[in-house]
TIVEX-872037 format. One record per atom (N, C-alpha, C): x, y, z. Coordinates in pm, whole numbers, plus 50000, padded with zeros to 5 digits. Example, Ala and Ser with C-alpha at 12.3 -4.5 7.8 and 13.67 -1.06 7.14 Angstrom:
# residues 2
513194943150780 512304955050780 513204967050780 512854977550708 513674989450714 512905000350787 
//
This chain:
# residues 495
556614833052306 555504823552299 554214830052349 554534840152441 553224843652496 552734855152450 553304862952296 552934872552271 552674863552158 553144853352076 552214846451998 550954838752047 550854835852146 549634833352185 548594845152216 548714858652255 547944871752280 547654871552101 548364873852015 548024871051880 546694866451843 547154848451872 546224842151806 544624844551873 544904846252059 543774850952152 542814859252030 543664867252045 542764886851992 542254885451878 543344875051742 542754870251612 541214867151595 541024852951736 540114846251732 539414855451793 539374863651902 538144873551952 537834883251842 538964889951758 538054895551657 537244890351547 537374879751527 536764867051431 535584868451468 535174859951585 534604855451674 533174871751688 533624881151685 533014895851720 532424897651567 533364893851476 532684895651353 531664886851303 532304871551356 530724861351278 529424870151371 529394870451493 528344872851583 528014886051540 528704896951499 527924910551455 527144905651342 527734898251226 527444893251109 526164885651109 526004879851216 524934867251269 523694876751353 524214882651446 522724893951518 522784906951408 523084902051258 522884918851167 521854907051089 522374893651081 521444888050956 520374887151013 520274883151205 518874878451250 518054895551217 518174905051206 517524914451213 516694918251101 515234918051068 514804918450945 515284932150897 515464931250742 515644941950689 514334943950606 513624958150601 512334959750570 512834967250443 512144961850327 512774964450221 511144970750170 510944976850080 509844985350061 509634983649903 508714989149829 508604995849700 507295003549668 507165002049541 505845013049536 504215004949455 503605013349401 502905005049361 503244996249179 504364999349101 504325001348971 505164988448986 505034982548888 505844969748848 507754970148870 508064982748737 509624979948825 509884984848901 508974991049013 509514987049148 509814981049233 508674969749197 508854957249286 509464950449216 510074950249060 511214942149033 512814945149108 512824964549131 514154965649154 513824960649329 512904961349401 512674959649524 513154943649556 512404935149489 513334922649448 514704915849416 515154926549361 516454926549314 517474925849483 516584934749499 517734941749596 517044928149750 516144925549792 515304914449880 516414904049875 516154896449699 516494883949723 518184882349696 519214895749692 520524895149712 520704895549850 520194903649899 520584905150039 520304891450118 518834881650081 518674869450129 519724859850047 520464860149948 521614849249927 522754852550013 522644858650078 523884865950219 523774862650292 522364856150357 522314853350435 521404861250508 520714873450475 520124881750573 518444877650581 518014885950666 516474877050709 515824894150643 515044890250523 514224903150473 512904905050488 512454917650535 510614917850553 510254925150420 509484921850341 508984930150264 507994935850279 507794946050254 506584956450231 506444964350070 506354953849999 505794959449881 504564966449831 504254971749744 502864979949664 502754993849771 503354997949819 503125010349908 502635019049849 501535031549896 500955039749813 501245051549827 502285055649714 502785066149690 504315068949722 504935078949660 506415085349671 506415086949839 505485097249837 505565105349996 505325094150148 504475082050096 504445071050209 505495063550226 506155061250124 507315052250090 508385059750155 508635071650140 509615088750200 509165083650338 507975086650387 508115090950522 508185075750661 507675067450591 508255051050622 509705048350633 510395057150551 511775048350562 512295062950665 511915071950653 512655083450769 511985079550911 510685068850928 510495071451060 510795058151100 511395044750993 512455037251079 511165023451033 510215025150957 509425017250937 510085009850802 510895013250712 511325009850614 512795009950593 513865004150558 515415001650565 515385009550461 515025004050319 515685002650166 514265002550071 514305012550015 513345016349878 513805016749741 513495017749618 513795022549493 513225034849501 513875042149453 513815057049429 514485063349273 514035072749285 514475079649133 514915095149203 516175098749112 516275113049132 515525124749126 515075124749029 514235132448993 513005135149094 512585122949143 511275124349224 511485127149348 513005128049422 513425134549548 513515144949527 514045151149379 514125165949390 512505175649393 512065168749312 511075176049252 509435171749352 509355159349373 508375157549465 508675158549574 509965151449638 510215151749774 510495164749861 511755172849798 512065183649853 511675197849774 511075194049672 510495205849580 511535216449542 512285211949484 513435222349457 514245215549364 513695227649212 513685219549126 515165223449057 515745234949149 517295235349127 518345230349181 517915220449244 518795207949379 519725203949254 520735201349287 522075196949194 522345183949313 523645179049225 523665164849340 524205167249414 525325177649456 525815179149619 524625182749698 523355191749645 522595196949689 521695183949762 521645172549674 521005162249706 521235156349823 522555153249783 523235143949906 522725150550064 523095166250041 523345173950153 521905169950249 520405172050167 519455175050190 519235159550229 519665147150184 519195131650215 520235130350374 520855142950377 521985133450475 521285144250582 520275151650618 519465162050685 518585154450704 517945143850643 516835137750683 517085119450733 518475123250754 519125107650739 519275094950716 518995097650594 519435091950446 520155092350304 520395081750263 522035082450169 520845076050027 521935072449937 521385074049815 522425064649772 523245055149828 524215046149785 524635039249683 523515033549600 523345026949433 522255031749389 523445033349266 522665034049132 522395023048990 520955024448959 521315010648911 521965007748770 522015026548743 522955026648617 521275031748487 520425034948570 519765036848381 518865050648463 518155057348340 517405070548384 516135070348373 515085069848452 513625064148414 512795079048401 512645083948331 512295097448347 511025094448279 509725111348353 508455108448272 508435112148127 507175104348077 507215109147881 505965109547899 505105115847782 503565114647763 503195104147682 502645096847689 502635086247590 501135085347509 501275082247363 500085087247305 500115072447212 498995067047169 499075054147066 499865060146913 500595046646849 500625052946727 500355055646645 498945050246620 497835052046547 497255069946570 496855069946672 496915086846664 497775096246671 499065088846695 500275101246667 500115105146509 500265093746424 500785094246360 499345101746254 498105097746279 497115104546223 496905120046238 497565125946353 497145139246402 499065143546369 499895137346328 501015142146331 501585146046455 501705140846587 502045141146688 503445139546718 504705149946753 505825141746754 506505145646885 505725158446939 506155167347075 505145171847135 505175174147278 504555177447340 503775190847296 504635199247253 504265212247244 502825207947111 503265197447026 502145192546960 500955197646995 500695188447072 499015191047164 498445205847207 498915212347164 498285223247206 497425226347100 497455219946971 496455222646901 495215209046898 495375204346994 494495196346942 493715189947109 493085204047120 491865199247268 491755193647278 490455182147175 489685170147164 490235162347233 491695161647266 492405150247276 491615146547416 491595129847521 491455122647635 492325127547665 492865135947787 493575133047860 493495123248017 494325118148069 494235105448197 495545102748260 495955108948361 497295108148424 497295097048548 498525090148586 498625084348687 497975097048820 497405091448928 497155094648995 498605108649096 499455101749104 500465108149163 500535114349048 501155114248940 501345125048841 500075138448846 499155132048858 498165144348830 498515155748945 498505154149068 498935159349160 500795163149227 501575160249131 502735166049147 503045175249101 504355186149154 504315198449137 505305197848975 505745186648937 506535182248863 506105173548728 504805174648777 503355165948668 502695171948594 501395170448538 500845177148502 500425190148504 500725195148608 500335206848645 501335220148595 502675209648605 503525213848578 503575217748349 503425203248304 503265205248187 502255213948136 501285213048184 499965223648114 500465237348157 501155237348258 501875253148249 502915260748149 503365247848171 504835255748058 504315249947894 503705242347901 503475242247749 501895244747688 501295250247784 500045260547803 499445248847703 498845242847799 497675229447697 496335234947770 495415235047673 493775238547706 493465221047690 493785212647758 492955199847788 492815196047966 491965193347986 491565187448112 492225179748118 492625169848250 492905157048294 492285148848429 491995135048410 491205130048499 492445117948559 492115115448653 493705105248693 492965093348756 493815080148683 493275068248686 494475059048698 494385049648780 495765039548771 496625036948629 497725036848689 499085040748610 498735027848467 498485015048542 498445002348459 497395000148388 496215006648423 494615004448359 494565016648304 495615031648249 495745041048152 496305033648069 497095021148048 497215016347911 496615007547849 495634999647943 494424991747887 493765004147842 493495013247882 492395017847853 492665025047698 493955030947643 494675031647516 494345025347429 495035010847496 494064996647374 493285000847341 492015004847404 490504998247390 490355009847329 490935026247333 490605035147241 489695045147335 490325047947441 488815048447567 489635065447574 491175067847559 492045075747575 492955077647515 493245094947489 494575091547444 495675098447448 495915100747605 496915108947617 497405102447805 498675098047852 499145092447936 500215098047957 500455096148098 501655096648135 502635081348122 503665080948119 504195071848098 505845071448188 506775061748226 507795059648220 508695054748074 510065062748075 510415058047990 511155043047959 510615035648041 511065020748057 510445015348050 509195020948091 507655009248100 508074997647979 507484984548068 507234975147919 506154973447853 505014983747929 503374981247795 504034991647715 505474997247674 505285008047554 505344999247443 505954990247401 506064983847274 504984966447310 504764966747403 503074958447392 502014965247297 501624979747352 500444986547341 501094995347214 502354996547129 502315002947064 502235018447057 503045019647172 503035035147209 503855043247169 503815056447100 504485063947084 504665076447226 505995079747237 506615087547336 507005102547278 506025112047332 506425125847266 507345131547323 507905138947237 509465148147247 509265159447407 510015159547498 510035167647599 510775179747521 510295187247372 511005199947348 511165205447425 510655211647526 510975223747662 511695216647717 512265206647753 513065199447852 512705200147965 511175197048008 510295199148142 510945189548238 510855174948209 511025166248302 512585165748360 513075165348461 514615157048437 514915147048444 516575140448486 516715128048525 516225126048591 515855112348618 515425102248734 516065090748728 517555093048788 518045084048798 517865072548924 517665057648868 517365049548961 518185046149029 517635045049163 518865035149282 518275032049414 518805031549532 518185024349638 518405038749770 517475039349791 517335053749889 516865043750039 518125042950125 518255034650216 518545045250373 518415042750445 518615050750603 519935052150642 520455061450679 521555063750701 522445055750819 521725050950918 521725036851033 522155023550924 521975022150826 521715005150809 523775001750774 523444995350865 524824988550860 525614985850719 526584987750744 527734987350638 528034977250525 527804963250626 527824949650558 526544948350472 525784953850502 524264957250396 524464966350270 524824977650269 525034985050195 526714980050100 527304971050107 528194966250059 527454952849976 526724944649996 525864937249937 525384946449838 524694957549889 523574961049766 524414971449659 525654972349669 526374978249638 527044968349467 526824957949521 526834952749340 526074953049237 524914960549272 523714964249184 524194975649128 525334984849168 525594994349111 525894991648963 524895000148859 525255000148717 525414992148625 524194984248717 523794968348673 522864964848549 521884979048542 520994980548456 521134990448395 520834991748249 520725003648197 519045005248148 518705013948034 517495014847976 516445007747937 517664997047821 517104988547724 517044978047832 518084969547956 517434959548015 516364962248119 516164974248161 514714977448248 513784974148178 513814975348028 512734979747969 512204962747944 513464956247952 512714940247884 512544938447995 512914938848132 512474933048292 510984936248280 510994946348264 509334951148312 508794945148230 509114943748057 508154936347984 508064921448024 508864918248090 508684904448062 507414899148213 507714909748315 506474910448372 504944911548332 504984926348199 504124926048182 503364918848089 503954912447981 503874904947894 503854887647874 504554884447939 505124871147987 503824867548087 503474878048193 503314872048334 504264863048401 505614870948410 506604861048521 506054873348647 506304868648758 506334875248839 507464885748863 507174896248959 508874905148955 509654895849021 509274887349097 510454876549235 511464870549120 510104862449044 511084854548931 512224861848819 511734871648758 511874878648653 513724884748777 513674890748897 514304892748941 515164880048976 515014869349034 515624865049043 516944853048932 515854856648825 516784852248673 517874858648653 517484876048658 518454881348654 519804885548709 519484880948835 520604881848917 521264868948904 521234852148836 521544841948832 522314845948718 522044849348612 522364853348504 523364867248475 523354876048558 524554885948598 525674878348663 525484863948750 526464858548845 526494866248954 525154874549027 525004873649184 524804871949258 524024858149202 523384847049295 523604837349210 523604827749277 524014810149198 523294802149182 521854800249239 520624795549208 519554800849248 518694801249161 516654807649180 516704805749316 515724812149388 515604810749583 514164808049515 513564797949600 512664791849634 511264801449634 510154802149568 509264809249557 507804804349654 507054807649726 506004808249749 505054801449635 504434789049713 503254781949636 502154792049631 500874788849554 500104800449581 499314795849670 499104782049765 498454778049849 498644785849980 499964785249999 500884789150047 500564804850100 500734813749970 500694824249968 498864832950020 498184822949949 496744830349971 496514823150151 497104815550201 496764809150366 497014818950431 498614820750433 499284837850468 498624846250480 498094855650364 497754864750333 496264860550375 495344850950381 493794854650447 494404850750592 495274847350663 495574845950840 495934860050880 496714870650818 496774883150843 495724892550806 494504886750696 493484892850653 492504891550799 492404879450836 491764875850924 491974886451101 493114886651073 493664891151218 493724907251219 493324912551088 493104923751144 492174925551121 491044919651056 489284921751057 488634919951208 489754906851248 488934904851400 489304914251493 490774920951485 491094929251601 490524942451612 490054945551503 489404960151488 487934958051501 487034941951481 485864940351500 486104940451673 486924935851722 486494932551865 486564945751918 487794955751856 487794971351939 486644976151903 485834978851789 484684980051815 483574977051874 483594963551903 482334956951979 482894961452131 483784963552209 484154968652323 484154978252338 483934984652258 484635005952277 482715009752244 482575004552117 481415012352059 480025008452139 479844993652170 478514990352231 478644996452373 479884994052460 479515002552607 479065011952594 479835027252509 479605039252481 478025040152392 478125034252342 476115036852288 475685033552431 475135021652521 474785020952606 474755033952687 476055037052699 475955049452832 475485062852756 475445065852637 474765074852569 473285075152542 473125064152568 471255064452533 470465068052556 470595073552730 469785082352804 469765090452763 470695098052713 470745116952694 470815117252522 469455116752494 469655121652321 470245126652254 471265141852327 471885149552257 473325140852243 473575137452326 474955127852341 474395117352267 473685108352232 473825103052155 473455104251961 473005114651984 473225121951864 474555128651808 475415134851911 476725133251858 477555123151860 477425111251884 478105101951893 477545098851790 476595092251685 476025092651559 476725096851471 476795111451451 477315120451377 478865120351370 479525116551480 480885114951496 481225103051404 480835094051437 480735082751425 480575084051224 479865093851208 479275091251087 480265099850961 480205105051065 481755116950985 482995112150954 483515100651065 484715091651049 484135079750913 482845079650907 482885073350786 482955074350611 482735089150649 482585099650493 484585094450456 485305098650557 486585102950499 487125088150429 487555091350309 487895079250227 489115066850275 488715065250236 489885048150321 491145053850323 491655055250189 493245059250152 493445069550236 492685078650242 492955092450327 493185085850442 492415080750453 491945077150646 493495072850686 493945064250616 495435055950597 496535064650629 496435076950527 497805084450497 497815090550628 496545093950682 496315102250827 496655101650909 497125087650966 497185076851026 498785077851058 498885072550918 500955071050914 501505075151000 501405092551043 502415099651148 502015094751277 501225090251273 500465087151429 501435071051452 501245061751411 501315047951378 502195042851326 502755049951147 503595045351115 502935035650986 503475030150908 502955016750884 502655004350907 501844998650839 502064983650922 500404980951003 500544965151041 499234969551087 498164975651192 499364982751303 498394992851403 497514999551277 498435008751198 497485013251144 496135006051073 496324994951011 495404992650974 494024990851044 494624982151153 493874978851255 492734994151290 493665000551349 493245019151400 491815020551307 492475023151120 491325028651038 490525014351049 490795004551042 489144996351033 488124997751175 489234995751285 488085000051361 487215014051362 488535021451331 487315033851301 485945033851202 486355027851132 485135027350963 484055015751067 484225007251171 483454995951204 482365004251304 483065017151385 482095025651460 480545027151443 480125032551279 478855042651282 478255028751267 478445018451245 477215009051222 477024998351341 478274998851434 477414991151606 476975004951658 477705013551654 476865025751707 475345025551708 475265025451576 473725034251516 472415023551525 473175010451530 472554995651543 472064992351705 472954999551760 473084995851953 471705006751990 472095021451946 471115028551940 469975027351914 469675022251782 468285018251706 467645007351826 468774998651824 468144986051938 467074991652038 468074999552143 467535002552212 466095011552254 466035025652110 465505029652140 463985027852025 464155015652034 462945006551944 461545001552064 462594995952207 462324989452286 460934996152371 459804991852341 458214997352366 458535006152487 457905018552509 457665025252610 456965018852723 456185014452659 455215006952832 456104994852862 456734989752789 457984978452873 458624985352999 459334996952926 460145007053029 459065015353149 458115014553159 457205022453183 456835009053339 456535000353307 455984986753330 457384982253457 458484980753342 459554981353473 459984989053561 459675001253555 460215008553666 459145008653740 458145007953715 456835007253823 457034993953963 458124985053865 457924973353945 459654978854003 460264986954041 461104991254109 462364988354076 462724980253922 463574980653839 464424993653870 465624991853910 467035000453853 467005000553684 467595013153692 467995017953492 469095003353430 469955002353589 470914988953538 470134979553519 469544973953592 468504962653591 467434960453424 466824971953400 466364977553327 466824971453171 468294977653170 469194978353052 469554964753045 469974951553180 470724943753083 469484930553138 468614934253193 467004925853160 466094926253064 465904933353001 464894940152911 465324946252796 466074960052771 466454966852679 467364957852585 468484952552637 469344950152614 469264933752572 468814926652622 467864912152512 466834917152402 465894927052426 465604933152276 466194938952186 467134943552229 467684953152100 469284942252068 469004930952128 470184924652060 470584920651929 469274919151879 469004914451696 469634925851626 469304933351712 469904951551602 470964949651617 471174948151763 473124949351765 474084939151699 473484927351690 474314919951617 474324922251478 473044929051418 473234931051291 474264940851247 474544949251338 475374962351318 476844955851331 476854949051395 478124939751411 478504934651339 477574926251238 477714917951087 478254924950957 477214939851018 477774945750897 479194952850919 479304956251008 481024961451065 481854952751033 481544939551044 482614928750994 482624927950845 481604930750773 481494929950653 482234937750570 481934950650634 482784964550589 484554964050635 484624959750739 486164952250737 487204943850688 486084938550635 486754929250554 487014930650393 486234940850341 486014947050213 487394958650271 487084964850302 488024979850364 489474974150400 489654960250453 490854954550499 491904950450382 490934954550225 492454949150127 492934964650117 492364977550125 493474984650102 494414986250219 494444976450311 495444978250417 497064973150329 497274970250267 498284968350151 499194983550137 498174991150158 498965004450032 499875008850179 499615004350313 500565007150394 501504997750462 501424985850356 502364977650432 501704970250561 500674965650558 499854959350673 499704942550575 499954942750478 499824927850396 498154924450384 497714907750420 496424904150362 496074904050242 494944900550222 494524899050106 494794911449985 494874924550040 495154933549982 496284932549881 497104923649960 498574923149890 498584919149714 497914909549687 497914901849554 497064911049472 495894916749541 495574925749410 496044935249408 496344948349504 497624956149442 498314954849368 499184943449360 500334936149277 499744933349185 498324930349183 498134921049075 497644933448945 497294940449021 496454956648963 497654965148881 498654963048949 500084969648890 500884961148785 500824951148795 501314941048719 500654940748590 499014940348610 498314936248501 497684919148531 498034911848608 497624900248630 496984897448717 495864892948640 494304884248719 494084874248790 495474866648761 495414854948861 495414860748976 496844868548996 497094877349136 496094880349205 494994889949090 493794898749156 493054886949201 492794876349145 491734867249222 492504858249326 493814858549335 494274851949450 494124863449608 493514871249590 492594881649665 491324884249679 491534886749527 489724887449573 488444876949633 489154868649551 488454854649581 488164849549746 488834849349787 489774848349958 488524858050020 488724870149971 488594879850075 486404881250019 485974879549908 484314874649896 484054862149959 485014855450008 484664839950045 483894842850236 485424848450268 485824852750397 484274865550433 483634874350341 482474879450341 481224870350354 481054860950302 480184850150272 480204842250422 481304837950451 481344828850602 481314838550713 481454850250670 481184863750797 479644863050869 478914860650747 477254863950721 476834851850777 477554840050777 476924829250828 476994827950960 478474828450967 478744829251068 477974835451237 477484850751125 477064860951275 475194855651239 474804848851167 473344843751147 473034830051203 474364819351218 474834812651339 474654814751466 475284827951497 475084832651635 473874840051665 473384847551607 471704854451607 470964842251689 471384829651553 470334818351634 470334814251766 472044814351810 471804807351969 471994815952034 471974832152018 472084841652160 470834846352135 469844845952050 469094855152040 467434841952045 466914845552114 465514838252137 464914841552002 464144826251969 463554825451837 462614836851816 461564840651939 460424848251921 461304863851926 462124869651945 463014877351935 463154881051806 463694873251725 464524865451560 462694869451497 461834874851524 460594869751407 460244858451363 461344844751399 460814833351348 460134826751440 
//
């Protein structure tokens, strides 16, 4: 009796060990990632809203910018689970373009990460040309184009710059055409309109039979597979990777190719478009509940908001003391100017990617680059203030035995307040413009919907951003012309 009771004890404690691992694995968000291109954030979806019919609690970080941000996010613990392609680990990631798949594994399990599902289809690059001019210039292979310069060339941005891209094709198939690189989704508007005519392409995309595209022959056999699947951390628990493990060989060619179209064509969203499909495979049993867009744009301007203000306030604390204590000594405040002014040349995206190893994704970083970009203009504004402020004022007060402190927050510092707040207005202004590419690192806001919406092709998206984030510019301006009025004395103000 009492070794059937130790039984049933140990039964129920291992039960008991399993709901609760099962229960503190679901409370744990899983940060699920993708890139900027449509079926990514369909397969990113795919894989989100299975793991949420399980029961698990998912963070997304969709539209991420680029292979290599998306890579170095999920190795430094900022990201669980990505879509990935073979091809683009071998050839972009580890540059080794003779990696075989033990070679693969070996090299993902060195940086610790696995490669677990596949989703069963091969998305590899093609050049894609209209068929109206294939078929006028007789176009049927790459090697084609070498007679025919004239041609537009216009590559996705990452393509232009991979060792596996363009750089790569104009080598081995020795093309005398230039290329200029422009978003992946606005190179096939721009086809339409006749603006171009030479692209990079996926071979799944769904603008190919929208836009009427013909796909030239890889005769040299430049590109390879890119086989799709989920490039996940070598940590993520077992019961996770057994979920996402029914996606294995779920998709092939021809159904990528209608997913994405029906994104791009349709305008379903990837959530929806994903979540049909998994109702319709039988791996989920009903649609999960979608985000209103009320909903969605409140969200997205409360995180827009919160990092415009946190990087306006590190500026107004960091930058106005430090002008102050620089003002005396010209040369110091001439490099503080210039510093200041130099952090503003470097381009947003850069500023971002710079960032990553420091930060990570998410929004320190964002926070970090806006306050930096908010610097040269309280700087240069605090400065101007001050050194506007009449000589015989300063001249006048120290005669009357005024301290420099006394000086600065009696006199200097009530005149030159109009400047400083203006420099402030515009720092907020520039934050708030600068705060949608906080998106491409997973920081969310307003950024979020036009990324998506930019990759997708849909305008609603883009104005469920843009709109938000010119509004949020507009009540900035009032806002700090509000305050001018009651901190700042009328005869001060010019009025």
């Amino acid at each position: 009796m009492s070794f059937l009771r130790q039984v049933l004890v140990n039964t129920l404690a291992i039960v008991l060990a399993m709901v609760f691992t099962r229960f503190a694995i679901a409370q744990q968000p899983i940060a699920v990632g993708s890139k900027t291109f449509s079926e990514s954030h369909v397969l990113a979806e795919l894989s989100a809203q299975l793991l949420e019919a399980e029961g698990f609690v998912v963070e997304r970080k969709l539209g991420l910018g680029g292979t290599l941000i998306s890579y170095e996010a999920l190795r430094s613990g900022e990201l669980d689970i990505y879509p990935e392609y073979t091809g683009t680990l071998i050839r972009a990631v580890f540059n080794e373009g003779d990696l075989d798949e033990s070679g693969l594994r070996q090299r993902l399990a060195e940086a610790g990460l696995r490669f677990p599902v596949r989703f069963g289809f091969n998305n590899s690059y093609a050049l894609a040309v209209p068929q109206s001019v294939a078929k006028a210039l007789d176009l049927k292979q790459i090697s084609d184009l070498r007679s025919q310069p004239d041609l537009r060339f216009a590559f996705s941005h990452e393509f232009v710059n991979r060792d596996d891209g363009w750089p790569a094709v104009r080598s081995l198939y020795q093309l005398p055409q230039q290329a200029s690189g422009i978003e992946h989704t606005l190179a096939y508007r721009a086809l339409a309109a006749g603006q171009l005519d030479v692209t990079d392409a996926y071979t799944t995309d769904g603008e190919l039979a929208v836009f009427d595209l013909e796909l030239l022959d890889d005769d040299l056999e430049l590109f390879p597979t890119y086989y799709a699947g989920l490039l996940v951390r070598d940590d993520l628990p077992p019961e996770i990777t057994t979920v996402l493990s029914r996606l294995e060989g779920r998709l092939d060619e021809k159904v990528m190719q209608s997913l994405n179209q029906r994104v791009v064509t349709d305008g379903e969203t990837p959530a929806a478009v994903a979540g049909a499909f998994l109702v319709e495979s039988g791996l989920t049993k009903e649609l999960q509940m979608q985000d209103s867009v009320l909903r969605a744009v409140t969200r997205n301007t409360l995180v827009h908001l919160k990092l415009t203000a946190l990087a306006l306030f590190l500026g107004c604390v960091i930058a106005i003391p430090l002008a102050l204590g620089v003002a005396r000594y010209p040369r110091l405040a001439s490099t503080l100017q210039y510093t200041a002014g130099l952090v503003q040349t470097i381009p947003a995206l850069a500023l971002l990617a710079l960032l990553i190893p420091v930060l990570g994704l998410g929004q320190p970083t964002a926070v970090l680059a806006l306050f930096l970009y908010s610097l040269l203009p309280i700087v240069r504004n605090t400065l101007a203030g001050l050194f506007s402020v009449d000589p015989l004022l300063k001249a006048v007060a120290e005669s009357l035995g005024l301290t420099y402190r006394q000086q600065l927050f009696r006199i200097e510092l009530p005149l030159a307040m109009p400047m400083i707040l203006a420099g402030v207005r515009t720092a907020a202004v520039i934050s708030i413009g600068t705060a949608t590419l906080a998106a491409f690192v997973g920081a969310g806001g307003l950024g979020q919907p036009i990324i998506t919406g930019l990759s997708l092709n849909d305008h609603g998206l883009i104005l469920q951003g843009a709109i938000p984030a010119a509004a949020l510019a507009v009540l900035a301006e009032f806002a700090f012309e509000a305050l001018e009025r009651y901190a700042v004395p009328a005869h001060l103000r010019g009025s």
